[in-house]
Structures are given as C-alpha cells and as structure tokens.
N, C-alpha and C positions, 0 to 999 in steps of 0.2 A: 880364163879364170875358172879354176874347177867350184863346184859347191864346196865342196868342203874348208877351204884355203880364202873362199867369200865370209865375210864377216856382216857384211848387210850391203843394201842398196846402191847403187851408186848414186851419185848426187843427179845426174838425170833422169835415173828409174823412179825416185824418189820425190823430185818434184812432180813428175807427168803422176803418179799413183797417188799425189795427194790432190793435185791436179784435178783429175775426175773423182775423185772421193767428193771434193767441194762442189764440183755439179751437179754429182749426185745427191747432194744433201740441201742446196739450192731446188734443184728441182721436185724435191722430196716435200721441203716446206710449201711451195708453190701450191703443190696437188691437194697440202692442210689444208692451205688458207681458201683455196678454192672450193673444197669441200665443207667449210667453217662458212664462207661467206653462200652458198645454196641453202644450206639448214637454212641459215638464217632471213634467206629471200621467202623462203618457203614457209618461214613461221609470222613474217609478216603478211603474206597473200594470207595464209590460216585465218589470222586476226581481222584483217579487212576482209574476208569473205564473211565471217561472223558476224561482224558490225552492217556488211549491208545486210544479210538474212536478219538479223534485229532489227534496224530502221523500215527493213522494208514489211514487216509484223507488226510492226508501230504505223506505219501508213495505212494497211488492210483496217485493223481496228479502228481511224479515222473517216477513212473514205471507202473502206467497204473493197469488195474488189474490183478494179479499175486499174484502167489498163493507163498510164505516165508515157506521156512522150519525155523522152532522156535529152532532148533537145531545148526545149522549153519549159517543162513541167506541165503543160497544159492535159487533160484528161482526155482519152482518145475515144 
C-alpha cells in the first residue's frame, strides 16, 4: 500500500501506537507521583529536623549543656 492511497493506520499499527503512548503516560505519571511523593519526604525530615533543633534548645536552657544518653535519657 503506497502512502498516498493510505488513509490512516491500520487497525494493528494503531492499536500497538496507542499501545505504547499508554505506557508511556503510565510511566510518565509514575516519575510525578515519585517526584511529588520525595518533595514531600523531604518536607517532612525539614519539619522534624526543626522540631528536634527546638526541643533540643528547650533542653540546653534547662539542663544546661549536657550530653543525653538517647537510650535512656539519663545524663552522661
């Protein structure tokens, strides 16, 4: 079948091209939500890194500085 005398696709070229269009947009989303779901790992360590840098400036003011066994809490 010449191009010209082609009208469009055939129904196997057709399906296979939509075929990988769909995995590609499958895999396309994948790459969002993985990059959507890192931000968002990385803005919760942000906020617990902050919160212990605070609590542990709330401790110093207390006890002065002193070294915390993480085990027990007891003063080393």
């Amino acid at each position: 079948m010449s191009k010209e005398k082609a009208k469009g696709l055939t129904e196997e070229e057709f399906n296979k091209l939509r075929s990988l269009n769909e995995g590609f947009v499958t895999a396309k989303n994948r790459v969002g939500d993985a990059a959507l779901f890192y931000k968002r790992s990385v803005d919760v360590l942000d906020v617990t890194e902050n919160n212990i840098r605070n609590y542990q400036e709330e401790l110093v003011r207390k006890y002065g500085e002193v070294t915390i066994d993480a085990t027990d809490g007891s003063f080393k």
